[in-house]
N, C-alpha and C positions, 0 to 999 in steps of 0.2 A: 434505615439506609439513607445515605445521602444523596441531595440533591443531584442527579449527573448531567453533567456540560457536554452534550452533544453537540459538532461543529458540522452544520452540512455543508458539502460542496458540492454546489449548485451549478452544474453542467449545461443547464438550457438557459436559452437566451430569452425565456418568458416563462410567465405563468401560467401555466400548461399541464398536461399531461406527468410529468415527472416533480413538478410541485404538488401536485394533487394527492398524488403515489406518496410523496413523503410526509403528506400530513396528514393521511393516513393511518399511516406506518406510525406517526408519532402518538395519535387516538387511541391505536391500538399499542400501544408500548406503557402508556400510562396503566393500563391493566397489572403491571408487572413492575415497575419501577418509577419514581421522579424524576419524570426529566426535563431539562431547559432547552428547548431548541435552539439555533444560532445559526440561520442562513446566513453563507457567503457566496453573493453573486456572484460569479466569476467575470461575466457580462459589464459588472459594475468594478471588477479590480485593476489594481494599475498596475497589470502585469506582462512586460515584455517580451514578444518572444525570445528561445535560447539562441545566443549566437553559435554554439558550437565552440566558442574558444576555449574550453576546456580549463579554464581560470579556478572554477571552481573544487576541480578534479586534485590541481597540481597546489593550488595554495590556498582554497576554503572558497566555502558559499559566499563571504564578507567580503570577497575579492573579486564578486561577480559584477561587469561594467555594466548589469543593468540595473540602473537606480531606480528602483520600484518597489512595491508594497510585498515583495517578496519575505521580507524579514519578519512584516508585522503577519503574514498569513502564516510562515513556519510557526511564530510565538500561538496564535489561535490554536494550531494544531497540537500544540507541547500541552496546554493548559485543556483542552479536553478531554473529557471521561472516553469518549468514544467520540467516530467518525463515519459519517456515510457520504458517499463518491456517490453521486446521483448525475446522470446524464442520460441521455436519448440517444438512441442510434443513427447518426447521419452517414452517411456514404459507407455503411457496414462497420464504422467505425463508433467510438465516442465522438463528443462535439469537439469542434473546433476550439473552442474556448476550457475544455476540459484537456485537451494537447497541449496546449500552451500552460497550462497548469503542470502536466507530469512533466514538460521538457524542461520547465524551468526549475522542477527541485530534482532532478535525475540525479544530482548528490549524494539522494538518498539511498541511490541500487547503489555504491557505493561504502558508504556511511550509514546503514541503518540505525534509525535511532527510536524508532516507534514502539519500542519493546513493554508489553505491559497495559498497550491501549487495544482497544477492539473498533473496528470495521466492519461495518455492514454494505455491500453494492447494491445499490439498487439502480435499475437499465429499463427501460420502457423503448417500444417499435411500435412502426406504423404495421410492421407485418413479418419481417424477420432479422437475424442479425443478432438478436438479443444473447443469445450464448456464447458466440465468440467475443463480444465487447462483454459479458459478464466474468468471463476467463480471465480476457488480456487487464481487464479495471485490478480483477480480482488479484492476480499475478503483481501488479506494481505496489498494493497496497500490500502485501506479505511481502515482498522483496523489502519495503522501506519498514517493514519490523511489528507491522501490526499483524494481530489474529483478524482473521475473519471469522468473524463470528455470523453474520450472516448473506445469503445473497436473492435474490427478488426479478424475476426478469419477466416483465410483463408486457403483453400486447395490446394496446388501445385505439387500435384502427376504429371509424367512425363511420357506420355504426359498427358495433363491438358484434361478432359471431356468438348463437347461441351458448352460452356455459362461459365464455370467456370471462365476463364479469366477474362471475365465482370463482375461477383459478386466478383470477386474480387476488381478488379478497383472500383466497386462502395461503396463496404467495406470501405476501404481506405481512397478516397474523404469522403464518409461520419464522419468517425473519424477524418479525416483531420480540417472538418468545424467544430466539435462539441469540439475539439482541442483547436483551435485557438480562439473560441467565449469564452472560458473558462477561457483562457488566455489575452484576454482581456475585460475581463471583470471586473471593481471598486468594485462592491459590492459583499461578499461574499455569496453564495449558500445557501437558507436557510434549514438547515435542516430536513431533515423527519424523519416519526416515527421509520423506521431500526434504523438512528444515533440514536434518541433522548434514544430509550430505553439500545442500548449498552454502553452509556452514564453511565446511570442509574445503568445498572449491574454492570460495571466496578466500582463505586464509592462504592457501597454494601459491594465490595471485598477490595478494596485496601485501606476502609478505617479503617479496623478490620485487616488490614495487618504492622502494626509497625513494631513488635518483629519479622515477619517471612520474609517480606522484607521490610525492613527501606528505602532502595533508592527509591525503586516504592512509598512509602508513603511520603516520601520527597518530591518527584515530584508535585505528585498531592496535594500536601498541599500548596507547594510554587507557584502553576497555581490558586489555588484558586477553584480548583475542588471540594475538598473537604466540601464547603462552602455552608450549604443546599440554600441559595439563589442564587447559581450557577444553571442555567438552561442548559446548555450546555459545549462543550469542549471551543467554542468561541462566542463571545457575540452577531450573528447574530441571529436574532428575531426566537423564538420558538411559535410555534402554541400551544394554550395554552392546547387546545385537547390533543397534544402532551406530554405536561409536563404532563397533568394529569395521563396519561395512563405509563410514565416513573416511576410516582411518585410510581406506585403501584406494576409496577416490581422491582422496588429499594427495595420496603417494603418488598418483596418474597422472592427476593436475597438475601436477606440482613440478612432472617429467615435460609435459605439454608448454606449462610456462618458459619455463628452462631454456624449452627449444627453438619456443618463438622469441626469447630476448639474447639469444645468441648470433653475434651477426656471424653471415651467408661467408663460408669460409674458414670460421673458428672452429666449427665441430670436427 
């Protein structure tokens, strides 16, 4: 097996607790697989926050007015094997510095292009919080097209509660092996009816979306998304259950678009 190019994104503003967690995690992954690790601070990147101009949306990421290291972080991310989102729970949230991260590629719920790579979250707390920010992490990195292959949500208050220690370690390992089986693994994941329907939705919207944004309709035009014998975002086999039950959220969606892009008076 080849060497694999793990990129982490490094959510805390030190080294800490959720550094610790991922080197770890990476001790325990050499059990199963080669890998190269590659921290990107996020603390240490020149990255903007989003203005909201929606630039990106209507004419591409390249047309984003914020000139910052955003392009060279997308390329980090295209040339890794795999990806882990690592951050700490502040204010019941991800870090500050981990928001400024999703707001600035939001392109991506959009434009998914992560198809084919795997995701691991890993979420460390002083005491709670840890499963709504492993959901919402988990949520943006499957929106932008990765598998999550694994997720890790650990408590490390100081001093650590009897047994914590061990659920954590055994977190860890666990992610660790569902990780690395992810990563190598030839045939792509088939599937389910969450993907197959947001699929579906997505296709409803962006393809009644020309005139309001051209670049998202470009995209998915040139992917071949748009193409009703397109079953999925990637050509691994769909359960045909599945297409059916897509087929009919598509038709709903698709009523729902319709309605909201109809101006007050026309219908």
């Amino acid at each position: 097996m080849k060497n694999m190019k793990i990129l982490v994104i490094m959510g805390s503003p030190r080294k800490g607790n959720t550094f610790r967690a991922c080197e770890e995690l990476r001790e325990c992954m050499q059990e199963y697989v080669s890998a190269e690790f590659e921290y990107l601070w996020l603390k240490d990147a020149g990255l903007s926050p989003c203005r909201g101009c929606l630039a990106c949306f209507a004419s591409g990421e390249d047309k984003c007015p914020n000139h910052d290291d955003g392009p060279e972080i997308a390329r980090k991310m295209d040339e890794a094997d795999g990806v882990i989102f690592a951050t700490p729970v502040y204010g019941m949230n991800v870090s500050g510095q981990m928001k400024v991260f999703i707001d600035r590629f939001c392109y991506n719920f959009h434009r998914p292009r992560f198809f084919g790579k795997s995701a691991l979250i890993l979420v460390t707390t002083g005491f709670m919080g840890q499963k709504d920010v492993l959901k919402y992490l988990g949520d943006v990195a499957w929106l932008w097209g990765f598998e999550i292959a694994g997720k890790a949500g650990l408590v490390t208050m100081d001093p650590l509660p009897k047994g914590r220690k061990e659920e954590n370690r055994k977190a860890i390992a666990k992610a660790a092996g569902n990780f690395s089986f992810a990563l190598g693994r030839e045939t792509p994941k088939k599937p389910g009816l969450k993907d197959i329907i947001i699929f579906h939705g997505e296709r409803a919207s962006f393809s009644r979306l020309e005139k309001i944004s051209p670049e998202d309709y470009r995209y998915w035009k040139e992917k071949g998304w748009l193409d009703r014998t397109t079953k999925y975002f990637t050509k691994a086999p769909v359960n045909p259950l599945y297409h059916g039950i897509g087929t009919v959220a598509e038709f709903f969606a698709a009523r729902q678009v319709e309605k909201e892009l109809t101006p007050k008076g026309d219908s």
